[in-house]
C-alpha positions in Angstrom: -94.0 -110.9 156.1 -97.4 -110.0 157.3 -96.4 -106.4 157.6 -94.4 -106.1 154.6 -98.1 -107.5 153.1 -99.9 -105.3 154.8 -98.2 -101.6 153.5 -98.1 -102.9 150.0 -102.4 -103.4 150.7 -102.2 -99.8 151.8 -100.3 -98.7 148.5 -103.0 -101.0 146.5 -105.7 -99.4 148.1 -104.2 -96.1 147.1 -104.2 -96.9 143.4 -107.1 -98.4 143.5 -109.0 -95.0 144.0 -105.9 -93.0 142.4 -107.0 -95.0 138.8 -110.4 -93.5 138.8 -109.9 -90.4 139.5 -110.7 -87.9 136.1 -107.2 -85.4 136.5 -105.5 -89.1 136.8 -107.0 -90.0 133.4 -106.4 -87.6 131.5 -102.8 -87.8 132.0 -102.4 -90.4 129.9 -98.6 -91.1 131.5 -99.3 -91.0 135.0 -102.5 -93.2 134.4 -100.5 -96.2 132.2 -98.0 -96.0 135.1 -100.6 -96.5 137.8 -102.4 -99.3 135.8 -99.1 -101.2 135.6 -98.4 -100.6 139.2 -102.1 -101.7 139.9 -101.5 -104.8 137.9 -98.4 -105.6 139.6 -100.0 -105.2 143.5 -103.2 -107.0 142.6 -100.7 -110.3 142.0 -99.6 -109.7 145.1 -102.4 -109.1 147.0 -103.6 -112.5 145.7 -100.9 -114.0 146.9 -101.2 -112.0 150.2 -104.9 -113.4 150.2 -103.7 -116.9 149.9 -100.9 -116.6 152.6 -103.3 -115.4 155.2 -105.7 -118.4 154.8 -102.5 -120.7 154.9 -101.6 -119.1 158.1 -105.0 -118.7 159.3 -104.7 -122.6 158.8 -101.9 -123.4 160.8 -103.4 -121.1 164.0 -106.2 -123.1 163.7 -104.7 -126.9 163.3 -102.4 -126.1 166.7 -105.5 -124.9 168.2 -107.1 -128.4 167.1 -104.2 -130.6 168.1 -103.7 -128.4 171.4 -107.1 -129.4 172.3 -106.9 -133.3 171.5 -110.3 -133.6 172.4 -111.7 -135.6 169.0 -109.0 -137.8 167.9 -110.7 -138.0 164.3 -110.7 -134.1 163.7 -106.8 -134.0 165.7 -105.7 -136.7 163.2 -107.3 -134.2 159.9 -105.6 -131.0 161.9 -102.7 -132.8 162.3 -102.7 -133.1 158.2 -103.6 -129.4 157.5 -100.8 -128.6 159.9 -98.3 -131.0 158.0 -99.1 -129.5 154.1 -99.8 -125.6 155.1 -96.3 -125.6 156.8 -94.5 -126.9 153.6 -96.7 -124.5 151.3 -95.8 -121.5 153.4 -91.7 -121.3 152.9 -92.5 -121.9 149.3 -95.2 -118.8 149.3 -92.9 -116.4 151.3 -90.0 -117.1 148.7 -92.1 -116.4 145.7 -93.6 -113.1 147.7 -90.1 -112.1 148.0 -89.0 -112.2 144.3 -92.9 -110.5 143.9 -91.2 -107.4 146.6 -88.5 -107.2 144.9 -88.4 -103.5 143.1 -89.2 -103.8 139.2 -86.9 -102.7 136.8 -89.9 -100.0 135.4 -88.6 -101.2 131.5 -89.2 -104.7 132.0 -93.5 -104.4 131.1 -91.9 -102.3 127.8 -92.1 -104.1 124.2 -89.2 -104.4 122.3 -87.1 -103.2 118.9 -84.8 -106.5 117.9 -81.7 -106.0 115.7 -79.8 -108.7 114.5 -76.8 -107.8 112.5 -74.2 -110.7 110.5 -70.6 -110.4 112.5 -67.7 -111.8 111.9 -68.0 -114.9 109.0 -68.7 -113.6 106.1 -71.3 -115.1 104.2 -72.0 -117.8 107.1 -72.3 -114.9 110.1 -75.3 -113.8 107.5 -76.9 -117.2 107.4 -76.5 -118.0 111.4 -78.1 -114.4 111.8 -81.4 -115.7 110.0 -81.2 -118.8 112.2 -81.4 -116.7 114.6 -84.2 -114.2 113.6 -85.8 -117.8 112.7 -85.4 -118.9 116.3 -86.9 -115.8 118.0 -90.0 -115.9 115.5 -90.6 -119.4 117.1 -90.3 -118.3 120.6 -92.2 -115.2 120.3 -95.2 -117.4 118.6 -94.8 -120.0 121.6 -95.0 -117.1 123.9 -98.4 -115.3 121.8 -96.9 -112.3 121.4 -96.8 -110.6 117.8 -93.6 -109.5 115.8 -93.4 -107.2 112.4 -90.5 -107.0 110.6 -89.4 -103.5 110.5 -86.2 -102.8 107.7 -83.7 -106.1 106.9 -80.9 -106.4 104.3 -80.7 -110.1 103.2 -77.6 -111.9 102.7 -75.9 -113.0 99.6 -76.0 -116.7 100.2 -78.9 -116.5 102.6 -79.8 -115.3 105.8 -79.6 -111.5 106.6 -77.0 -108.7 107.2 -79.1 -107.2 109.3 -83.1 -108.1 110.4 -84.9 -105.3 112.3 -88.3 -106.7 113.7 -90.9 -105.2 116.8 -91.8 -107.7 119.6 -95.4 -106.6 121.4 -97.2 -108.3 124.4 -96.5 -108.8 127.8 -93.2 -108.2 129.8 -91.7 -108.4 126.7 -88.1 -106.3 127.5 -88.1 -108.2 130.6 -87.4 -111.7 128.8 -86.1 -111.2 125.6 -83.2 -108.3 127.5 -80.8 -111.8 128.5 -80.6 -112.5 124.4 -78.7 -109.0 123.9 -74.8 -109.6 122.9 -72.9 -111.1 120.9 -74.3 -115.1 119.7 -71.3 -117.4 118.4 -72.1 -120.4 116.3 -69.0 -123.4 115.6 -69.8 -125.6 112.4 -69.4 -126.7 109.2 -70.7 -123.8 106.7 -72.7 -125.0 103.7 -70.0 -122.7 102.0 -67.3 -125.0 103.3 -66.0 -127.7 100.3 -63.7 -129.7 103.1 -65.6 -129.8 105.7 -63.5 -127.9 108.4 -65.6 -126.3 111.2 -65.8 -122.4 111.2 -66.5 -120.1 113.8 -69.3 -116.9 112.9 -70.9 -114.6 115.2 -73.6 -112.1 115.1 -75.1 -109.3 117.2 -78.3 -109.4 118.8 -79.4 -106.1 120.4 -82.4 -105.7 122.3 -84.3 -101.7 122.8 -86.9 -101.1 125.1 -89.8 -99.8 122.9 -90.0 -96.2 123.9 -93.6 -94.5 123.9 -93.9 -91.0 122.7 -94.0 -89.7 126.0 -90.8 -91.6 127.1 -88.9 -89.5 124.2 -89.8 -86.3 122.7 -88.3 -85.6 119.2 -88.4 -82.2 117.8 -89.5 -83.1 114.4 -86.8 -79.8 113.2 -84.0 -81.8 114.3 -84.8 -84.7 112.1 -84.1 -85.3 108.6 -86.8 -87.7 106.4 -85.7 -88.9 103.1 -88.0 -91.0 100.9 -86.5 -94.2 98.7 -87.9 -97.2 96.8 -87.8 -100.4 98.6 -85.6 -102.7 97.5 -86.2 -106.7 97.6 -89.4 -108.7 97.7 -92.8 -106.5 98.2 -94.0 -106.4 94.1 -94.2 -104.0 91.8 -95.8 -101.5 93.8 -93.2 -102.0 96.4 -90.2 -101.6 94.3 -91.2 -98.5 92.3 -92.8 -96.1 94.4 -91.1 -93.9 97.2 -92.7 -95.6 100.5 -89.6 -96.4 101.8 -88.3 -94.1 104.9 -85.2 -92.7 106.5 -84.6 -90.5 109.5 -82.0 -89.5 110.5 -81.5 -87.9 114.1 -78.7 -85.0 113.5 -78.2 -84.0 116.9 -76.7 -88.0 117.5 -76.6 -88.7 114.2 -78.6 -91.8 114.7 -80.3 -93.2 111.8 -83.4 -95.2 111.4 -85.2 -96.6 108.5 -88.1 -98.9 107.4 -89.2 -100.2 104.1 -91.3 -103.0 105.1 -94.9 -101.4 104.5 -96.3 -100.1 101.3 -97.7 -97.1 102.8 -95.1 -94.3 102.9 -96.8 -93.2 106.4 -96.6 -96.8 108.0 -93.0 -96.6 107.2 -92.5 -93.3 108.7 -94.9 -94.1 111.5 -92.2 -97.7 111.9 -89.2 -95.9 111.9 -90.4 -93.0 114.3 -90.3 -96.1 117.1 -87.0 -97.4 116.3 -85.8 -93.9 116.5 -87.2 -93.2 119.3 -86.1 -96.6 121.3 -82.5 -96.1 119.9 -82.4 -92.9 121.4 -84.2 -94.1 124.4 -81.5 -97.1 125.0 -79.2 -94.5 124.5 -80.0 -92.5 127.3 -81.2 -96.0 129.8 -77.1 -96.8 128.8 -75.5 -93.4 130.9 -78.1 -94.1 133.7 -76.6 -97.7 133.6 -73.1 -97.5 133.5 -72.3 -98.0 137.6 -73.8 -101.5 136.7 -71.3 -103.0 134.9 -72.9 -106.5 134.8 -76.0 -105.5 132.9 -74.1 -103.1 130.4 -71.8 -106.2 129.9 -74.7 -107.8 128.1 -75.7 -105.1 125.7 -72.7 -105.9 123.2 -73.0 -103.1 119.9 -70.3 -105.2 117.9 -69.8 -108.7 116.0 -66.6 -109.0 117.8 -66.2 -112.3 118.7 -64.3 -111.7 122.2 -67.6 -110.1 123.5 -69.4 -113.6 123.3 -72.7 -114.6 125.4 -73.6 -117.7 123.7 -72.0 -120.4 121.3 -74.1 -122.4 119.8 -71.5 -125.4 118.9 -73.4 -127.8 115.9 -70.7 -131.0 115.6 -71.5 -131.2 119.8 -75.6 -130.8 119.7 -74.4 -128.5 122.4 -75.2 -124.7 123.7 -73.4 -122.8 126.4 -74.5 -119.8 127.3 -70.7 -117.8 129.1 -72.3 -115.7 131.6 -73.7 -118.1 133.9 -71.6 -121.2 132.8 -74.4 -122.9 131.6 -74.4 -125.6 129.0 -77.2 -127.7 127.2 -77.0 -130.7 124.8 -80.1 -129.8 123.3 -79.1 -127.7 120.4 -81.9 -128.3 117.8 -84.3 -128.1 119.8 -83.1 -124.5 121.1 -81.9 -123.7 117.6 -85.7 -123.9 116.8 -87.3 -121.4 119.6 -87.3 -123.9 122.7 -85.0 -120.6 124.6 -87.0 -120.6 127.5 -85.0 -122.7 129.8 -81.9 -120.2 129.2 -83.9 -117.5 130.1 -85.3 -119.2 133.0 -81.4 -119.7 134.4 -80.5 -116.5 133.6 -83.4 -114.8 135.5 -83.4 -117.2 138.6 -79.7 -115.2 138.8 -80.4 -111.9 138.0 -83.5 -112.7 141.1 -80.8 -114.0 143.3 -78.8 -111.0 142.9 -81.3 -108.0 143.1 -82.7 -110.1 146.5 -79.2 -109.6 147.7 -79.1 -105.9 146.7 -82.4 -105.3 148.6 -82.0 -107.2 151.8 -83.1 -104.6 153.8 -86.5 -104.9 152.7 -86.9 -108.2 154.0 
C-alpha cells in the first residue's frame, strides 16, 4: 500500500508545481483538469498522511511490548497496538476505492429531464413528484437547481420538467436516477379506487463546458417565441423565449424560463451542448452494457429501474434488488440511501475491474 501511496505523492507533487506554472494557466482546459486532479490527490495524500502515523504506530507499540521493560508504558502500547490494527484494514479499504480510476464526468454538473410516460394524466402528476423529490434532495445536498424549459400537465404535474443541477460531484450521484421510475397507486383521477400503474423518464446529461463541445454557430438554427404559462405579462408577450435546433442531429433544445431573450439562449446553448455531449459519452459507452442499461430514452414501462408502489409504503429499486418500506419519506427527497447501495456496487465492481492495481 505504501508504494502504491508513494507514486501517487510523486504524481501530487507533479501537479502541484504543474498548477502554477503561467502556459498551464492560460489554458484554461488543461488547468480545470489539473485542479480537479489536484483536488482528488490532496484527499488522498491526507489519508496517506494518516496511514503512515497509524503504521508508524504499530512499529513503535511492538517495539514497546518487545522490550517489556515498564509494564505501565507496555500495558498503553499494548492499547495503541490493539486500536491502530483495527483502524488500518478500514483505512486501506477506503484508500482503495480513493485508487480506484475516476470516471472523469463524475465532478461534471448536470442537465435533468423528466418526461410523463405511460399513464396519461397520472404519469404527468408522478413526474412532478418526482421533479418535487429531486428539488428536496438537491437542497439537502446545498447544491443549486434552475428550471430550464417545462410543459405542465393538464391535471397537474408536468409533461416534461427540464431543470440544471450545480455543485459538487454532481453527475457522479444523481447518474444512478437515470431510467425509467414506475409508480403503482390509486390516481386522484381514479372514481373506484383500482390501483394503476404510470411511469416516467428520468434522464440525466453530464453538463458539458464549452470546451467539451464545440458548436459551429452556422449549423444551428435560433428561433424566438413567447413564453407560454406563468412569468406575467412581460413574460407572455414578448419574444424571450428560445429554440435551437442542432441540424446536423437534428437535436433540439429550448428554454423559456428567463425574461431575458439572451439568458434563454445562453440556457439552451448548455442543454444543447450536454445533449450532444451525452450523445457522443453514449458510442464511447456501448461495450458497457450495464451502464448504458441505466440511461433509458423511453416511458416504456418494460425498461423499469424503480417502482415506487403507494398501497405497500414500499420502494424497490430492480437493478440491485433492493427494497425499502420507507416510501414517504423517499417520495420527499430522503434518496440518499439508494444511491448509497447503488454506488457501494458500482465500487465493488470497478475494484474487480482494476485488480491489478492492487
Amino acid at each position: 500500500m505504501i508504494e502504491k501511496l508513494n507514486i501517487v505523492k510523486q504524481r501530487f507533487d507533479e501537479v502541484n508545481d504543474l498548477i502554477i506554472q503561467p502556459d498551464v494557466i492560460s489554458d484554461q482546459k488543461r488547468y480545470i483538469e489539473l485542479n480537479k486532479e489536484y483536488k482528488d490527490l490532496r484527499a488522498l495524500m491526507d489519508e496517506r498522511e494518516r496511514y503512515l502515523e497509524l503504521t508508524n504506530n504499530i512499529e513503535e507499540a511492538k517495539e514497546i511490548i518487545s522490550d517489556g521493560s515498564d509494564a505501565e508504558m507496555t500495558e498503553m502500547a499494548k492499547m495503541q497496538l490493539e486500536e491502530a490494527e483495527k483502524e488500518v484494514p478500514k483505512l486501506e479499504e477506503k484508500i482503495r476505492m480513493m485508487l480506484v480510476p475516476k470516471d472523469p464526468d463524475d465532478a461534471k454538473n448536470v442537465v435533468m429531464e423528466i418526461r410523463a410516460g405511460t399513464g396519461g394524466d397520472e404519469a404527468s402528476i408522478f413526474a412532478g413528484d418526482l421533479y418535487r423529490m429531486y428539488t428536496k434532495y438537491v437542497e439537502s445536498k446545498g447544491w443549486r437547481h434552475n428550471i430550464v424549459d417545462y410543459s405542465e400537465g393538464t391535471s397537474g404535474g408536468f409533461k416534461e420538467m427540464i431543470f440544471e443541477v450545480s455543485g459538487e460531484d454532481v453527475y457522479g450521484t444523481m447518474k444512478f436516477e437515470a431510467g425509467v421510475h414506475r409508480v403503482q397507486r390509486v390516481p386522484q383521477t381514479e372514481t373506484q379506487g383500482r390501483v394503476h400503474t404510470s411511469a416516467a423518464t428520468v434522464m440525466v446529461l453530464p453538463e458539458a463546458e464549452e470546451f467539451d463541445v464545440e458548436i459551429d454557430p452556422k449549423e444551428v438554427r435560433i428561433d424566438y417565441f413567447c413564453s407560454s404559462g406563468p412569468g406575467g405579462q412581460s413574460v407572455n408577450t414578448t419574444y424571450s423565449a428560445v429554440r435551437l435546433t442542432h441540424e446536423p442531429t437534428g437535436l433540439v433544445a429550448q428554454c423559456q424560463d428567463q425574461k431575458s431573450q439572451h439568458k434563454n439562449k445562453e440556457k439552451a446553448f448548455r442543454v444543447l451542448r450536454s445533449r450532444l455531449y451525452e450523445m457522443e459519452l453514449a458510442k464511447k459507452q456501448e461495450a458497457d452494457a450495464a451502464k448504458r442499461n441505466s440511461m433509458v430514452s423511453s416511458g416504456d414501462r418494460s425498461a423499469k429501474i424503480r417502482t415506487y408502489n403507494y398501497s405497500q409504503g414500499r420502494v424497490t429499486d430492480h437493478r440491485i434488488n433492493l427494497t425499502l418500506y420507507d416510501l414517504s419519506n423517499i417520495i420527499n427527497g430522503d434518496i440518499q440511501k439508494i444511491i448509497d447501495e447503488l454506488r457501494l456496487v458500482e465500487n465493488t465492481e470497478k475494484l474487480k475491474e482494476n485488480s491489478d492495481i492492487f
